[in-house]
N, C-alpha and C positions, 0 to 999 in steps of 0.2 A: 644327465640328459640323454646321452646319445648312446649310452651300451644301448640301449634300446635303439636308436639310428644304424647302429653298425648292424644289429641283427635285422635291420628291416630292407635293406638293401639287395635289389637284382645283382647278380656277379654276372662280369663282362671281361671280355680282353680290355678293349676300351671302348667307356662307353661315348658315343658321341656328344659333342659338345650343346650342351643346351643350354639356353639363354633362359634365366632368370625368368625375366622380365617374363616370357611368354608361357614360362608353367604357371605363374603367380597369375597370367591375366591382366601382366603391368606393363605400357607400353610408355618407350622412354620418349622424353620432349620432342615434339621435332625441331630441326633445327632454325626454321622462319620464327620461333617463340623468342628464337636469342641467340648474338653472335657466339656465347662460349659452348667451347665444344663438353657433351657428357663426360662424366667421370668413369672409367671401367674397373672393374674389380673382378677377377677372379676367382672362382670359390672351390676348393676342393672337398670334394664329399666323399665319404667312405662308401653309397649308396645313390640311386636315384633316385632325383628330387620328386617324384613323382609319390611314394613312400608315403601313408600317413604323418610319419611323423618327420618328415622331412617338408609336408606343407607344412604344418604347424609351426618349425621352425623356421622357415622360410617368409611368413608368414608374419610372426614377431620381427625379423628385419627389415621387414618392408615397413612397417608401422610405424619403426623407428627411423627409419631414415624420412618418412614422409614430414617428421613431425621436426628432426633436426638435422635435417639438410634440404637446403632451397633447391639447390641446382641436379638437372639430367643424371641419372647413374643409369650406364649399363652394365646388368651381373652377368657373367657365362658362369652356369656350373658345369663341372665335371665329374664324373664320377672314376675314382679309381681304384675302386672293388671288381673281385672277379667271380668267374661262374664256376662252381665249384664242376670236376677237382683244381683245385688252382696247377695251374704251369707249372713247369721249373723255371726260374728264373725272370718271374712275370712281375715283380719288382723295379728291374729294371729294361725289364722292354716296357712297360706301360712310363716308365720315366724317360724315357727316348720316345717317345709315341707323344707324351706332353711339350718335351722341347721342339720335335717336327712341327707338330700341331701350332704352336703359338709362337714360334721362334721369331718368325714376322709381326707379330703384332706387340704395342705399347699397354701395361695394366697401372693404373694408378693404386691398386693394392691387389696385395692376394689376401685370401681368406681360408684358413687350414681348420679343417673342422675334426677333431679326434685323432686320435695319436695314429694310425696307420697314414695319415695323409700330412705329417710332418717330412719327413724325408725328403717328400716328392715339391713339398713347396720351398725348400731353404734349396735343394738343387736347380730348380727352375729359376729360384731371385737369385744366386749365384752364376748361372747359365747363363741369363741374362738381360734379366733386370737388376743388378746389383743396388741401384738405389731405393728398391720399390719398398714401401714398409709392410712387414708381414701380422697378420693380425692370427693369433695360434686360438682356436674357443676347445680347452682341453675340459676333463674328465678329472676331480679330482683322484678316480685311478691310476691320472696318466703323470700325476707328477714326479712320482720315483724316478718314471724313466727319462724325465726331461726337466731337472730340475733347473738347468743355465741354457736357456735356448739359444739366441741368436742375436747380430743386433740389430738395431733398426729394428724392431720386433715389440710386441706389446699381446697381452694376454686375458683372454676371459675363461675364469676356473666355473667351472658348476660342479656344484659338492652331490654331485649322483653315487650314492652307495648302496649296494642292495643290501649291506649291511646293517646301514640304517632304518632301510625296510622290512626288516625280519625282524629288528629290535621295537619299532612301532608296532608288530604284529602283536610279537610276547606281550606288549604293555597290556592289548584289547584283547589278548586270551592268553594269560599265564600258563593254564594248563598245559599248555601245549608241548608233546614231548617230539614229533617227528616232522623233518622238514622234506618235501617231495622236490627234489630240483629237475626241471624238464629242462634239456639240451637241444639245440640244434645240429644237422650229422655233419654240416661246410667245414671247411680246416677255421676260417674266422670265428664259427660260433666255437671250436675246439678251443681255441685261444683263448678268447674272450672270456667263456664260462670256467676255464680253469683257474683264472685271476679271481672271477667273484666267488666259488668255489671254498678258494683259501682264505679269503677275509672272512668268509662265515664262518669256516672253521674256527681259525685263530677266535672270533669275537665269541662262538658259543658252542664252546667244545662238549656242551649237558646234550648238544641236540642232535638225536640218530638221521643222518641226511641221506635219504633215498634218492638215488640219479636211476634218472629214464633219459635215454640220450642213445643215439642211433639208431633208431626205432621211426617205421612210416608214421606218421600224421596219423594215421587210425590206429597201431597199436598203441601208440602216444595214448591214445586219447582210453582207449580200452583199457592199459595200465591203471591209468587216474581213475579211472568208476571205480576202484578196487584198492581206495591208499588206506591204511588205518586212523583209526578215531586218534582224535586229537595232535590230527594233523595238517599241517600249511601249505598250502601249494605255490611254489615260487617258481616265476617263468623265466630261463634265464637267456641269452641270446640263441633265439631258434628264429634265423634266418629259411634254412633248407630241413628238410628232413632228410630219411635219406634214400627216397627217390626224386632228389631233387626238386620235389616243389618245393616253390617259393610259397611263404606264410609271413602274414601282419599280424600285428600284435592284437590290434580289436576283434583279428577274426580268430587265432586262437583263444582270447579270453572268452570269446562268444560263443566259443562250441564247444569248450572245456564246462562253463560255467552250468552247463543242458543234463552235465550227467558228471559233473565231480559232486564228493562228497564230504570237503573242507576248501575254505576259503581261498580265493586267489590274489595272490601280489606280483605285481610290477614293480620295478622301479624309476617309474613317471608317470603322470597321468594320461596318454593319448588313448589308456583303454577304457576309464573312466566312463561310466554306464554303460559297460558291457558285461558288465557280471565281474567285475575287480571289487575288492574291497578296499584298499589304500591304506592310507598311514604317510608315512615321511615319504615324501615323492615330489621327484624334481620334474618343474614343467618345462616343458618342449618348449612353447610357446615365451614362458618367459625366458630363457635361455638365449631366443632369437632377439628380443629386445634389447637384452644385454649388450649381444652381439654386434647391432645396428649400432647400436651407440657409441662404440668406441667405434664403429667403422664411419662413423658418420661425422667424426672429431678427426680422423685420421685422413678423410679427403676435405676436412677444413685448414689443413698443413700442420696438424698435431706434430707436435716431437714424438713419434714412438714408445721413443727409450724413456723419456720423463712421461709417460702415462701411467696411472697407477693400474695394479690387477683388478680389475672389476671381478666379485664374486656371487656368483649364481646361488643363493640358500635352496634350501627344498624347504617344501608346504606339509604342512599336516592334512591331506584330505582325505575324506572317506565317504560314502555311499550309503547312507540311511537304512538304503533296502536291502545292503547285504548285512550289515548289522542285524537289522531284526530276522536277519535268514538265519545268521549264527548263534543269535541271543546274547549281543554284545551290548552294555547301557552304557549311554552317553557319558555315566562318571569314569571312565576308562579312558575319555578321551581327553588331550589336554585342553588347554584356557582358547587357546588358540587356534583350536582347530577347527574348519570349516566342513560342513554336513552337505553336502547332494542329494536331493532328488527327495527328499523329506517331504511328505504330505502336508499341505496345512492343516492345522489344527480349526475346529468347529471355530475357536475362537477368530481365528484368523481370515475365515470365510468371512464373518456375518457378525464380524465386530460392531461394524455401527450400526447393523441391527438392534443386536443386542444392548450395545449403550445407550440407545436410542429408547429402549422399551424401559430396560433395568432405571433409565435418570426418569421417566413420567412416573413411573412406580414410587421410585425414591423421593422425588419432590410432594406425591401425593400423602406417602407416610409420615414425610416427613415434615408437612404440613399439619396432618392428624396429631404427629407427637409434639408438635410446637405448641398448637393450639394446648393439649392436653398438660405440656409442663407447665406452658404461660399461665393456665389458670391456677395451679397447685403451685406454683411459683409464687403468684399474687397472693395468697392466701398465707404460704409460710411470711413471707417478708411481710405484713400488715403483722402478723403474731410478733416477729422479728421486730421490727421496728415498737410497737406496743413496749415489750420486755426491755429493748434497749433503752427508749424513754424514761422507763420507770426506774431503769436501775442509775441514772445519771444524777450525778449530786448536783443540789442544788434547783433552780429553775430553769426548766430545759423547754423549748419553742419551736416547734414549724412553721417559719414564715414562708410565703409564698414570695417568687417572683419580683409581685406587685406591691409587698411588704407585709400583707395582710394575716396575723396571725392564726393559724390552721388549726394546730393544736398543742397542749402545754400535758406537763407529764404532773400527775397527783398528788404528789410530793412540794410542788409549787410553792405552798404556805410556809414550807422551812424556809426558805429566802426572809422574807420578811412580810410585814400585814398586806403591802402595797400591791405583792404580787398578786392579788386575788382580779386585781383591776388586767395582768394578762389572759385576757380570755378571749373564747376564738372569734374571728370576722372585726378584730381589732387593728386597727392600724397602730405595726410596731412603734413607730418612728413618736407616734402621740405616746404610749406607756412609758417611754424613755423619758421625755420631756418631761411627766408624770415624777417616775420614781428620783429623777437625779434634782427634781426642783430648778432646773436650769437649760440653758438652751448649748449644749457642749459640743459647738461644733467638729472637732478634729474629729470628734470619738463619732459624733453620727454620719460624719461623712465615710468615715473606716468603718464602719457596720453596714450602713447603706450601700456601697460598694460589693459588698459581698452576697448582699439580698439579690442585686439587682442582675448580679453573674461578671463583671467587670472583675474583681477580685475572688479568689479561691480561700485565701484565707484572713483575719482581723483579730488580733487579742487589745484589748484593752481595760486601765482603771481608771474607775470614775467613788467621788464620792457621790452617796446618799445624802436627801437634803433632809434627813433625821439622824441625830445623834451623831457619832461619832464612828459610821461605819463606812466601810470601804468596800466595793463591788468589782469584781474583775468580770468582763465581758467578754465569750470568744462565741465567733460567730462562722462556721463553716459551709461553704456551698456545698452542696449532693450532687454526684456523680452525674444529674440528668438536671439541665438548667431548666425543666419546667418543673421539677419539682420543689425550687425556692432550694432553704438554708436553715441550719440547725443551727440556732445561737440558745447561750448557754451563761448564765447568770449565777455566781460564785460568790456565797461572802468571804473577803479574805481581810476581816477589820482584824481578825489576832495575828495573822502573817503581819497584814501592813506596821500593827503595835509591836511585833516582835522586831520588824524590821527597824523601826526608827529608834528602839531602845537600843540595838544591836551598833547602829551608828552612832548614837550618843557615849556608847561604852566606848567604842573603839576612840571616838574623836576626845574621850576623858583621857583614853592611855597614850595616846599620844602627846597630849599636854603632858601630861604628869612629865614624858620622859624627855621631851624639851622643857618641864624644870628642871628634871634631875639633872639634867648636861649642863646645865646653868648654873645649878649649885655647886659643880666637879670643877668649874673656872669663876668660883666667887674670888677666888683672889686673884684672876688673872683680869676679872673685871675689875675689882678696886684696883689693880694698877694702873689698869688701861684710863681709871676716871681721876687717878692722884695726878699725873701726869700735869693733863692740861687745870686741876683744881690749882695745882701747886705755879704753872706758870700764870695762871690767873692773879695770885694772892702777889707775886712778885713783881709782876707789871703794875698792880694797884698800887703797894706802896714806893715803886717808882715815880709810876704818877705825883703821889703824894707831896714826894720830897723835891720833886722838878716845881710842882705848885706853890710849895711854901718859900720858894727863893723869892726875892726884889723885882728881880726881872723874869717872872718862868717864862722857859723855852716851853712856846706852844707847839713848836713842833716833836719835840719830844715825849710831851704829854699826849700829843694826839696818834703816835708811833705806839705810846704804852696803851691808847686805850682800845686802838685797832687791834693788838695783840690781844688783848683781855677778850674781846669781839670774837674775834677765831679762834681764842682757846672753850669760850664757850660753845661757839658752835661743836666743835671737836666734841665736849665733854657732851652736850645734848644728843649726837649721835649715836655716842656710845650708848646712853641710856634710851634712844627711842628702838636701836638695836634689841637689846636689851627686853625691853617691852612686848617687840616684835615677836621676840622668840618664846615669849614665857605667855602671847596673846593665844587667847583659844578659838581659832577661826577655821571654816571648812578649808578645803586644797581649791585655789583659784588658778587652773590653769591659763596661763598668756604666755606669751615670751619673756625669755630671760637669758641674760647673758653670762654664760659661766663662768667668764671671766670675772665678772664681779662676785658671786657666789663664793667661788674660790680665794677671792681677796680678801670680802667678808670673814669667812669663814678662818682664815689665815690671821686676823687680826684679832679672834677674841683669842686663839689658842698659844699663840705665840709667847704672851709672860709665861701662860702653864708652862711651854715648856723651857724658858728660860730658867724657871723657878726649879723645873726635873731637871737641870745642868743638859737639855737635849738642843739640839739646833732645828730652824724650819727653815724652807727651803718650801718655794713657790715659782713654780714654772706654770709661766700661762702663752697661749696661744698669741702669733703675732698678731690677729685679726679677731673684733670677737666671736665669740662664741653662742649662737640663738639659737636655744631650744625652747621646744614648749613643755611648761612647767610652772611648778610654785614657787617662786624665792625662798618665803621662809621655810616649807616642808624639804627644799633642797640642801637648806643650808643644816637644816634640821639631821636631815642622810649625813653630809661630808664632815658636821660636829661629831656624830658618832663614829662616825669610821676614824678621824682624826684622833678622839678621845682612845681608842679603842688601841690604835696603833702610837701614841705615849703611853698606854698601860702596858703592850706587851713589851717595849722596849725599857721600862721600870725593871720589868722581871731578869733583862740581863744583867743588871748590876747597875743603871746608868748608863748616858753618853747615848749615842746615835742619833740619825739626821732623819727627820718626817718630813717626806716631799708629798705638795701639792702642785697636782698640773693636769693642764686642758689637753687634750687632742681635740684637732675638728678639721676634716676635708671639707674646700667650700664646694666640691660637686658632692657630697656623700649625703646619706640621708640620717644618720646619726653622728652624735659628737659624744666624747667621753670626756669625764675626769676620772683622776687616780688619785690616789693616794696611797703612800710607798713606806712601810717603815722596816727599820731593821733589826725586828724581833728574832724570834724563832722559827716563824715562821707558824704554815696549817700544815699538819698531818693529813694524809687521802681518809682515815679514818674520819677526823674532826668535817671535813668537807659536806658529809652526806647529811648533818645534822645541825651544822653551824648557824643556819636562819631558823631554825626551828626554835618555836616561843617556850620562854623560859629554860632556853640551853644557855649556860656559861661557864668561862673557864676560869672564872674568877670566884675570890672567896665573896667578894660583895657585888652585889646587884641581882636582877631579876633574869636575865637572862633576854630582853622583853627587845634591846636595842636595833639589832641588827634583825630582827624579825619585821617590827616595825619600818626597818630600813627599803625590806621587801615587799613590804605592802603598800606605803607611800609610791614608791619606783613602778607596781603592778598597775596601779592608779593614774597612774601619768602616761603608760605605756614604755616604759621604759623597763631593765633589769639591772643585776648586779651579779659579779662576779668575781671567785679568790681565785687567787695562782699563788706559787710562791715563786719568790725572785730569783737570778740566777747567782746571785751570792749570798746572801742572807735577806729575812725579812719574808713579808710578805705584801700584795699588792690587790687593793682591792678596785675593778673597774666599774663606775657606775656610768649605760650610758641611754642616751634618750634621743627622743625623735627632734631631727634638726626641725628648726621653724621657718 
């Protein structure tokens, strides 16, 4: 910000004291507004406020406080810069001139503006305001020197580098090999410009830097008409020349800019459209924002010392018309940089002009081209439509809306004789009724649906009232509901024949393989039926010989022939069992409780495997178990798995125990049985292939078991699964949907 404040500053012994409020045009509350009294702050300036850019900053703090502070402020600035040549010892006579001056009066802050006017405010709050808090608004040049200020104290940095402004120049013109530095002749602009001087150095030691410095304001200016090609011109604090005029920064860029012959930089904007080109530059303006703000926190009773550094960024700006003076393109500049003074574009004028014209034109053409595809449109899709009609198997139909058939594709007659009767301005819903010989409601109300635009899509079969054929029907709506629906007439009597053969085959292989399980416990079945034959024959001739006594005991006869009674029934179970399982019937899903299945099932195998020297073991649920399923196609599954797991326990040599058992959570949606034996167990190999029809690992059988196992359980909705156990064996889980 302020290197350029410090150069823009009248020099005085002391300058007198002026109030704020009255440069600015800002006049404080009066006191009838409100009992509390205004806030004062003192503000020390390196310059007077009068200065371009000492309004501008000024200017920014009034904005700020207006916005966040409610109550009265009165500012005094001071200035305490001098006229050059400066004094000896005019440091501290102008800091005795500030303590005379104010020694009587109360400031609720000071306000130190750039590193010369530090000094003179930490001796003044020291002098005698000890508790006033000091607000420092520094120069990121000024930090070296004052890196630990004070306390009670709080800070606002502005990142002002002319460094960085020389570095945005290089960006917008690389070429560049000479840099012209113009100086001021006052001992302040000596100071000052030596500081910036060395940072240019140091940051771009490629670049030849011409100084023009103690030189009147006209040879100043006559030097400059005469710098060479590809070169910059940086302005750097030219307060005085050196016959003491005093010069602003807008009115040297202003009369530099008439007769130089490379570009000019500042570093801040207060020159901005005055023939500056810019780049990285710190605003005045906003710096005094800044400023306001923490000042404006600090007469709200702010802690000082717990306030954080507020820091000032610089702006990317530049000047449009000095660009195209130097032939600089906009891709040189960054994302973020902001353009001044840039001419609108035609388009920018006379935009909605032109949008205005360009959209009647465009709707006019593009009315012309609507109409002209709409018709060559209509034309392709009539072709379109024709060719897809005709290439559709079967009998294919444009009904309309209203059902009324439109038109029918050529091919028609391969359907069958009947279709000759779909012809167009026919009412669909009659040629159905026609070809099906019947009045098939489900199916005409799912076709009629779809005519009528309520449904998008309908497949249905029906039979034919000839022969022994079968029709599938699908009937599709088109994209536009006035244009009706494509239904579409399919013989599929050798699908449907393939199909029914297909389940007669499979419902044969499944009997076949509930006989063969049947024939693997024929003797576990004659035990199961010698059992009660043999306690039958033995209660008879009990009966007998109680009967042939003197006296027979009726009650012993009628004891033997309730027995005889219940071993029958017993023995009738076994064989309606029996029956059950060798009966060849479709899968009747209902409920079923697994618990019985599994007891079932536990009773025919149990001689088999007393007869293997094996044991069974049945564990069931304490509650039953109801799933939806077949009985017999279940018990059909856990015979085979049961048979399957006494075969591989065969193959150890004999002995081991085949458990059967339920699981079922009563909140779960599925229940499982197991069955557990302890073979050998599956191999991860055997796994991937072990349902697969006609795999086995036995020397006899078809392999057909546990395939079948798969397919019943797929049918049910249920599945099945191996694991092997954690000790020996293996564990197969069959589980299905609870009921």
């Amino acid at each position: 910000m302020l290197a350029v404040l410090k150069r823009l500053g009248r020099i005085r012994y002391a300058a007198p004291a002026l109030a704020f409020l009255a440069a600015m045009g800002w006049q404080p509350k009066c006191a009838a507004e409100g009992p509390a009294a205004p806030k004062r702050v003192l503000l020390l300036m390196p310059f007077q406020v009068s200065r371009p850019a000492s309004a501008l900053f000024l200017q920014g703090i009034e904005d700020s406080l207006k916005n966040d502070y409610s109550g009265s402020v009165d500012v005094v600035a001071e200035n305490i810069s001098a006229v050059p040549p400066e004094p000896e010892g005019y440091s501290e006579k102008i800091s005795n001139w500030l303590a005379y001056k104010y020694g009587r009066q109360h400031f609720d802050v000071i306000v130190s503006v750039i590193g010369p006017s530090v000094p003179h405010a930490i001796s003044l709050r020291d002098q005698i305001w000890p508790a006033v808090p000091i607000l420092f608004v520094l120069q990121a040049e000024d930090r070296p020197q004052y890196p630990h200020l004070v306390g009670r104290s709080t800070r606002v940095m502005i990142a002002l580098s002319s460094a960085d402004t020389v570095r945005s120049a290089l960006q917008m013109m690389p070429s560049t090999q000479h840099l012209v530095f113009l100086e001021g002749s006052s001992e302040q602009d000596r100071r000052s410009n030596a500081e910036i001087l060395g940072n240019i150095r140091q940051a771009f030691p490629h670049l030849d830097i011409i100084e023009i410095s103690g030189l009147s304001w006209e040879e100043t200016k006559a030097r400059v008409g005469s710098v060479p090609e590809r070169s910059i011109v940086l302005l750097g604090t030219f307060f005085f020349d050196r016959d003491h005029r005093q010069l602003t920064g807008p009115q040297e860029v202003e009369e530099l800019s008439r007769i130089v012959n490379a570009p000019i930089l500042t570093d801040n904007d207060e020159s901005m459209g005055k023939g500056e080109l810019g780049g990285s530059v710190s605003s005045v303006r906003g710096a005094g924002l800044a400023a306001g703000q923490q000042l404006a926190a600090l007469l709200k009773g702010a802690d000082p010392d717990g306030m954080p550094v507020r820091e000032v960024k610089n702006s990317y700006i530049v000047d449009w018309r000095q660009m195209q003076r130097w032939g600089i393109p906009e891709s040189r500049l960054p994302g973020d940089a902001i353009i001044f003074y840039k001419p609108p574009t035609a388009w920018e004028q006379y935009s909605r002009y032109i949008l205005a014209a360009a959209t009647v034109i465009a709707v006019l053409l593009a009315l012309v081209a609507f109409l002209l595809i709409e018709r060559q449109r209509r034309r392709r899709e009539e072709k379109l439509n024709s060719a897809m009609l005709e290439s559709l198997p079967g009998l294919a139909l444009l009904v309309s809306a209203g059902g009324v058939i439109l038109r029918t594709n050529e091919t028609a007659t391969v359907v069958d004789a009947r279709s000759q009767g779909a012809r167009p301005g026919r009412q669909y819903s009659e040629y159905l009724r026609e070809l099906t010989g019947k009045e098939d409601v489900a199916v005409a109300s799912a076709i009629e649906q779809v005519i009528s635009g309520s449904r998008a899509v309908a497949t249905a079969e029906v039979a034919q009232s000839t022969g022994n054929r079968w029709m599938e029907i699908r009937a599709i709506r088109l994209p536009q509901k006035e244009s009706g629906s494509l239904v579409v007439h399919l013989d599929i009597s050798q699908r449907k024949q393939a199909e029914l053969e297909r389940s007669e085959s499979r419902s044969q292989i499944y009997h076949l393989n509930r006989v063969a399980a049947m024939g693997q416990l024929a003797a576990s079945l004659a035990h199961e039926l010698a059992q009660p034959l043999a306690a039958i024959l033995s209660n008879a001739e009990a009966a007998q010989r109680f009967a042939s006594h003197e006296n027979p005991d009726l009650g012993e006869i009628r004891d033997a022939l309730n027995d005889i009674a219940q071993d029958d029934r017993r023995a009738r179970g076994v064989i309606q069992g029996m029956r059950a399982m060798l009966k060849k019937d479709d899968l009747n899903v209902e409920t079923v409780d697994l618990n019985q299945v599994a007891t079932a099932v536990a009773q025919m195998v149990r001689n088999e495997a007393t007869i293997r020297g094996m044991s069974l073991q049945v564990s069931l649920h304490h509650t039953p178990v109801m799933v939806k399923g077949d009985a017999i196609a279940l018990q059909q599954v856990l015979l085979n798995l049961a048979s399957n797991g006494l075969d591989a326990m065969s193959g150890n040599g004999g002995g081991g125990c085949l458990t059967i058992r339920t699981v079922g959570e009563s909140n779960g949606s599925a229940a499982t049985v197991w069955v557990d034996d302890e073979g050998p167990g599956v191999s991860n190999e055997l796994r991937e292939t072990l349902f697969q029809p006609f795999f086995t690992t036995k020397s006899t059988g078809l392999g057909m078991g546990l395939s079948i196992c798969r397919t019943i359980l797929d049918s049910l909705g249920g599945q099945i699964e191996v694991m092997n156990r954690n000790g020996k064996g293996a564990s197969f889980a069959v589980t299905l949907p609870r009921a």
